[in-house]
N, C-alpha and C positions, 0 to 999 in steps of 0.2 A: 786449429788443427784437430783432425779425428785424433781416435782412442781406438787403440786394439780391442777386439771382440774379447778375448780373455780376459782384461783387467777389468771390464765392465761386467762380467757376469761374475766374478769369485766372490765376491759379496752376496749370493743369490741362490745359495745352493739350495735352500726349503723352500722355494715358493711355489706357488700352482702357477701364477697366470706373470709375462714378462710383457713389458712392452718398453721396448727398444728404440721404437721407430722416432726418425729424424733426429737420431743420436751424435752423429756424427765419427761413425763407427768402420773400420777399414781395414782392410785385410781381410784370413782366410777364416773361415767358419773354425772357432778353434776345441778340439779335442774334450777340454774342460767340460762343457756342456755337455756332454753325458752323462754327467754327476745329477744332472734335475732332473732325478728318476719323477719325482712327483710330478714333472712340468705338463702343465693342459693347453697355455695359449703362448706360443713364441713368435712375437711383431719384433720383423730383422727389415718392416718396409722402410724405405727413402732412405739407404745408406751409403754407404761404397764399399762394402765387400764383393770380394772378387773369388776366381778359383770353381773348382768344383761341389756342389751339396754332397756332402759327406754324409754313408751310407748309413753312420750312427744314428741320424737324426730317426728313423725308420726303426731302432730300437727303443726309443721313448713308448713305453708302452701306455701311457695316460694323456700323449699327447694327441689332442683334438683340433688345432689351429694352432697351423705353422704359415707365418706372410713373410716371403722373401721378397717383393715386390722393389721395384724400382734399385736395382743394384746392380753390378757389373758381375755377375756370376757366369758362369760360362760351364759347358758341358752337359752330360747326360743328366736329368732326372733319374734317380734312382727310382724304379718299378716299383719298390718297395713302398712308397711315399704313395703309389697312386691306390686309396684304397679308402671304403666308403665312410671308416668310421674318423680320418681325417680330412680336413678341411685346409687345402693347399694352394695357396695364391702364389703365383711364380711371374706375373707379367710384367712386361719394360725389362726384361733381362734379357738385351738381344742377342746376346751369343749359347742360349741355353736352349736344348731340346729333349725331345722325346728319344726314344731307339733307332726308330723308323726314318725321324728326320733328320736326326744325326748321321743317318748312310745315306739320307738323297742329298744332304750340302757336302758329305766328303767327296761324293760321284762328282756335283756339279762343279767343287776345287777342281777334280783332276782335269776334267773335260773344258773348265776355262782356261786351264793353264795350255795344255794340250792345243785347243783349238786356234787363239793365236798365231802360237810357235808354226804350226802348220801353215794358217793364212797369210802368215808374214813369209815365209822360205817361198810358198808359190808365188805371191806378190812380187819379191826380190827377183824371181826367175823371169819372171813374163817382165818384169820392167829391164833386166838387162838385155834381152833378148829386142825389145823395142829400140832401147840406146844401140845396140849394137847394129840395128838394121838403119835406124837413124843417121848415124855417122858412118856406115860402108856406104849407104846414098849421098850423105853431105861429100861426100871425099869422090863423088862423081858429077859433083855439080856443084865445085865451088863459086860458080856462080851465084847460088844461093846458099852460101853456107852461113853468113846471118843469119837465115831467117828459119836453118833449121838449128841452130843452136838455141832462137828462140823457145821452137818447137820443144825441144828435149827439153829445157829448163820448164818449160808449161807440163807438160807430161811429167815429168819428176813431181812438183807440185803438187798433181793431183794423184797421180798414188801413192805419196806420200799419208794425203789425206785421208786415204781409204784404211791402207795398214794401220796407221797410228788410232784407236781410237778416242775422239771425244765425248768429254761429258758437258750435259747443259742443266742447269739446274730448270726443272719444268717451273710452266709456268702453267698462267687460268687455260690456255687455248690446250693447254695437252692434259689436264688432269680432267678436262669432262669428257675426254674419251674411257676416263677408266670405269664407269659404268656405260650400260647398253642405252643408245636413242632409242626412242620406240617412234613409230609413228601413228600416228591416230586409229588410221587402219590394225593394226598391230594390237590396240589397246583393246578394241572390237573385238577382234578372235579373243585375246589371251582373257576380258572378262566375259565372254560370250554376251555380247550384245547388253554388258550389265546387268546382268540378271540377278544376281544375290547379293544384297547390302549386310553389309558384315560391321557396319557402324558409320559416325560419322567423324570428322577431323575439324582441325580450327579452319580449313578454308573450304572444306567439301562433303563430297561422298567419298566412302570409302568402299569397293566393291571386292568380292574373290575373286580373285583369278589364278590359271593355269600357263604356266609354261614348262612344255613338256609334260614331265610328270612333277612337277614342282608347284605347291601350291604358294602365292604370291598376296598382297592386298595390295591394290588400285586406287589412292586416290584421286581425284579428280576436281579441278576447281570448278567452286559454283558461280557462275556469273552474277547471283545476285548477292554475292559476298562483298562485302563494302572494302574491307583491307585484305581481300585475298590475292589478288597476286604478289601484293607486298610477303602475306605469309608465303607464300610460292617460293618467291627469290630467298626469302630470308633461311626456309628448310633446305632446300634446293641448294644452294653454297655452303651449310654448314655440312650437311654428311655429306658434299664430296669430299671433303677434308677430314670431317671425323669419324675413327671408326675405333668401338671397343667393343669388347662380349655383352654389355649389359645397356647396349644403345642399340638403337635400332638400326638394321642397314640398309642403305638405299640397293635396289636392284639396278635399276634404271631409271627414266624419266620420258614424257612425252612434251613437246614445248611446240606444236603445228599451231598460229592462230590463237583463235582463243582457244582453244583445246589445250588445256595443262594438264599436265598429272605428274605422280611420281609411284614409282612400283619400287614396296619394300616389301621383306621376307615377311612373312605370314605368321602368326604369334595365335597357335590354334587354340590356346584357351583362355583368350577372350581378354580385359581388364581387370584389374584385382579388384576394384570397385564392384562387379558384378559380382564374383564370389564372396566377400563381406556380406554384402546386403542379401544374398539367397538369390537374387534375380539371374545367376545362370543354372542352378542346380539347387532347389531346395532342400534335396536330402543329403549335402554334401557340403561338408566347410574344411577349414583348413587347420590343423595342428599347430601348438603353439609354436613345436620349431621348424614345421611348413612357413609358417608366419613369419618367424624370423629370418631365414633363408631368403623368401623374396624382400626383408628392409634390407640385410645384409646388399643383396646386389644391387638394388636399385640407388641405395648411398651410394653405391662404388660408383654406379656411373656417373650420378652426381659429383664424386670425388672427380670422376674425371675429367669435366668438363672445368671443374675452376682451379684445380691442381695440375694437370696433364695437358691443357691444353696451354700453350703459349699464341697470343695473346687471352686467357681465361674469356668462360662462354658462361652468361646466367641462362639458365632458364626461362625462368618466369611466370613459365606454368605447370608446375609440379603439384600434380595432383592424385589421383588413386586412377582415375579413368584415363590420366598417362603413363598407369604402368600398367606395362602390357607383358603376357606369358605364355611361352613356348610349350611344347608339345610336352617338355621335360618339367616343366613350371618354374623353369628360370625364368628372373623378371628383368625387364630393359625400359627403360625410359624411350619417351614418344613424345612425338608433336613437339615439335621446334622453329615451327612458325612465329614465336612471340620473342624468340630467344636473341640476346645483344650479345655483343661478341665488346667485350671494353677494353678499348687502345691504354695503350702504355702509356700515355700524356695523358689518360683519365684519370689514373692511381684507383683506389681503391673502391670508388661509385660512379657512377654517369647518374647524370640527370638527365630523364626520358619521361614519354609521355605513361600516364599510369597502365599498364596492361597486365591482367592474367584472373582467375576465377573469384568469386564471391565465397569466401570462407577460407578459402587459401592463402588470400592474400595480405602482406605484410602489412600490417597498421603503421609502422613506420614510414615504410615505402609509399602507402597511401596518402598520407598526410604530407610529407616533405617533396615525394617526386625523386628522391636520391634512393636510387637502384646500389643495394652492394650484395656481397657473397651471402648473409645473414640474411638475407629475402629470399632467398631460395632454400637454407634452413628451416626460415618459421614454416613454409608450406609442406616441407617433409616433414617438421615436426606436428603437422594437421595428420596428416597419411599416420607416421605411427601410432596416433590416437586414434584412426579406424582402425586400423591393424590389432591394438588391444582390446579396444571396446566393441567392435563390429557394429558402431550406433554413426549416424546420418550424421557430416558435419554441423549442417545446423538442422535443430529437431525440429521435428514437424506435429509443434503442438503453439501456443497462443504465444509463449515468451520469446518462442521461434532462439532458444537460447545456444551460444556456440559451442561446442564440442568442449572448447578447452575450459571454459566457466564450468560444466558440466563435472567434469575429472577434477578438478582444483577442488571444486566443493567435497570431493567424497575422500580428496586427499586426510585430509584432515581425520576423515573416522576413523582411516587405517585397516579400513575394511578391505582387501583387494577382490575378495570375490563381487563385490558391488561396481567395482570397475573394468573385469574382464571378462569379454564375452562370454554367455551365459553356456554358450553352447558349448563352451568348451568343459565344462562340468566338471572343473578342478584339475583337470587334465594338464597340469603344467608346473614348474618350478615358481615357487613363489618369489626366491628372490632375483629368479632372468627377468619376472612381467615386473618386480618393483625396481630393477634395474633401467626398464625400459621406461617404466613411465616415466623414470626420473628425466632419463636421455628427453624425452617426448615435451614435458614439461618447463625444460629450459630450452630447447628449441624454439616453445613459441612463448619465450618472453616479450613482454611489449617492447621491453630496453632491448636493442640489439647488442649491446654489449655483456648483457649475459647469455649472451645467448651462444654454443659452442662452435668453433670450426667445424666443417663437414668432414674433416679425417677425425676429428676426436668423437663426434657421430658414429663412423665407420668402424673406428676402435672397439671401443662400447658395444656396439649391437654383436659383434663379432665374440665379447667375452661372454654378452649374454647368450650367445647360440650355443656356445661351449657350456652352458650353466645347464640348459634345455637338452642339450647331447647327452650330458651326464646323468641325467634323470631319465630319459627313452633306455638305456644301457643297463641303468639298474634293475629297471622292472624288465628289459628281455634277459637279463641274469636270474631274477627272482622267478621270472615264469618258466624258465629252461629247467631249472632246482625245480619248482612245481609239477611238473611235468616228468621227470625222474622219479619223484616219489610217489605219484599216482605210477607211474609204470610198473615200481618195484611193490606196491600193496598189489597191483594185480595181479603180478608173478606169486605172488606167495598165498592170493587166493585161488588160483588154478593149486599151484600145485596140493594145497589141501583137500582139494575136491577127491571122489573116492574114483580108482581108476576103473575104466571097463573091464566085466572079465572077457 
């Protein structure tokens, strides 16, 4: 049985960073917790608190991650909470909203309860009005008055059916209408006849395209793909069924012939693999806690698919050039063409044929053929070591040596500037990047049993973005104070100056 919120935090008054999560913790957000004036990181994910987010939270002035994730909380978001220098995860909490959407589900209570009452009193009218003309006819032609009392009990029947309404649990034939069919024709216009290749996918091309004013990416199977419409079916079923902030969405799909495709939202800046390496923008890289930002959410959706999804989904192919980033430089996992979905009578591994990229892929999993959660670990744990070092999985010199042999060797000297990207020119908290390598490091242990769950992944990168926040805050505090007292020397050199006569 849980444990009240309060009696687990009274022991906690000094600390910076709390993680709570899968505590088994219940009830309401309690009062007490105001006391962690110093509090930076509060994980309240995977619990059963309920009630409303209490406005107090929003008075924590040092707090930088708050995760109320997967809990029965219910009500407004406090406004307060929504603001840049915190980092607030609120998802799987289905009764909780915004201002806005809180007044379209109380409109949409009133207008369902409303719209019945009404359809059922008309219903009731018109059906007595039917009986009643019913049986003044039967009662003039008892000659058939079997066969109109049949009548009225059939008629009853069926608008009963109507008024009363049913529910069906959907099935395959009604959930592929919840995206758009395209048709081949359709795919024509929306990429203009394929004109701009905007990359390539596990089974195609992937083209731009417009609908409306909406820009989209296209891809399209290539015929001389050997397992591509295996990958088809296999991406094709998984997002009609998955959908989170840090996955990709399917828009629609084309399936005429051999013409396949699938149209998802458009990700306009490009792979993160392309800004690592320079190849999208050479005068332009990413900040250490730019950096963390995009591991943070692309763990998440990795959290999602083997934590959130029932029956859990591997990947398989978790690599840099499948995370992909939005206009905002949120990152979302891609390409899930390779990806196994493992039944319940598999437990904890399937055994499959070996699939997913050279340098990413798990040496355990290579060797045995036993696919588990910790194979889609060690390949995220590849990405976090380009994410610190911004160097080539495998280098491209004679030893052709891998990423992680690379970093293990420099561990040792304790040098960290020898292991984080150069370009970053110190520009960062030293112990978020020795934080991460650590994370990065047991990720891709050879043993998969050192190697971490992907929520304690998610944890982790999450305290070190907080480590990273706290050092950006210090230096716009030291430059704001900078900037004040160059203002007030200039003041006091004007005013010494000798005035005009």
């Amino acid at each position: 049985m849980g444990m009240p919120l309060h009696i687990t935090l009274c022991n906690y008054l000094v600390v910076q960073n709390r993680n709570l999560s899968s505590s088994g913790l219940h009830g309401k957000i309690d009062p007490s917790i105001s006391n962690l004036t110093m509090l930076e990181m509060l994980d309240l994910s995977n619990n059963s608190l309920n009630g409303e987010i209490p406005d107090f939270l929003s008075q924590l002035q040092h707090l930088k991650i708050l995760n109320l994730e997967k809990n029965n909380l219910s009500g407004l978001i406090p406004p307060a909470l929504n603001k840049d220098s915190l980092l607030l995860r609120v998802d799987q909490n289905p009764y909780l909203c915004e201002a806005d959407q809180c007044n379209k589900k109380k409109n949409k209570k009133h207008n369902s309860i409303a719209t019945p009452i009404v359809a059922s009193v008309g219903g009731v009218l018109i059906l007595l009005v039917v009986v009643a003309a019913i049986l003044w006819t039967a009662k003039r032609r008892k000659a058939k008055g079997d066969a109109a009392v049949i009548k009225i009990s059939l008629m009853l029947k069926k608008d009963q059916s109507a008024i009363s309404p049913q529910y069906t649990e959907p099935n395959d034939s009604s959930l592929q209408f919840q995206q758009k069919i395209y048709s081949y024709s359709d795919i024509i216009k929306i990429t203009n006849n394929f004109t701009t290749i905007v990359g390539k996918g596990g089974f195609g091309t992937v083209y731009l395209g417009y609908i409306e004013d909406t820009s989209v990416a296209v891809k399209m199977l290539s015929p001389s793909s050997v397992h591509g419409y295996q990958q088809f079916q296999a991406e094709f079923k998984l997002l009609m069924r998955v959908h989170h902030k840090n996955l990709t969405s399917l828009v629609g799909y084309c399936n005429e012939g051999t013409n396949k495709g699938l149209v998802y939202e458009y990700m306009a800046n490009g792979n993160l693999q392309e800004h690592l390496s320079g190849k999208r923008n050479k005068t332009s890289f990413f900040s250490w806690e730019r950096r963390l930002r995009i591991a943070v959410d692309a763990a998440s959706g990795l959290e999602y698919l083997q934590n959130g999804c029932k029956p859990p989904i591997f990947h398989r192919d978790v690599k840099s050039t499948n995370i992909l980033l939005n206009e905002h430089l949120h990152a979302k996992l891609s390409d899930f063409g390779l990806s196994k979905v493992v039944l319940t009578d598999e437990g904890t591994h399937v055994s499959t044929v070996i699939a997913g990229s050279p340098g990413y892929l798990d040496p355990e999993y290579y060797l045995t053929g036993r696919l588990t959660e910790k194979s889609d670990v060690y390949s995220f744990g590849v990405v976090l070591l380009e994410i610190i070092t911004g160097q080539p999985v495998i280098a491209k010199n004679e030893e052709k040596s891998h990423i992680s042999e690379w970093v293990r060797s420099l561990i040792g000297k304790g040098d960290i500037n020898a292991i984080v990207d150069s370009r970053l020119e110190g520009e960062f908290d030293t112990n978020s990047v020795w934080k991460v390598v650590e994370i990065a490091t047991a990720c891709v242990s050879p043993n998969p049993n050192r190697r971490p769950i992907i929520s304690v992944v998610v944890s982790e990168l999450k305290e070190s973005l907080s480590l990273a926040m706290e050092l950006a805050q210090t230096k716009d505090r030291r430059t704001d104070t900078s900037d004040s007292v160059k203002q007030v020397a200039m003041n006091l050199i004007i005013e010494s100056l000798p005035h005009a006569r």
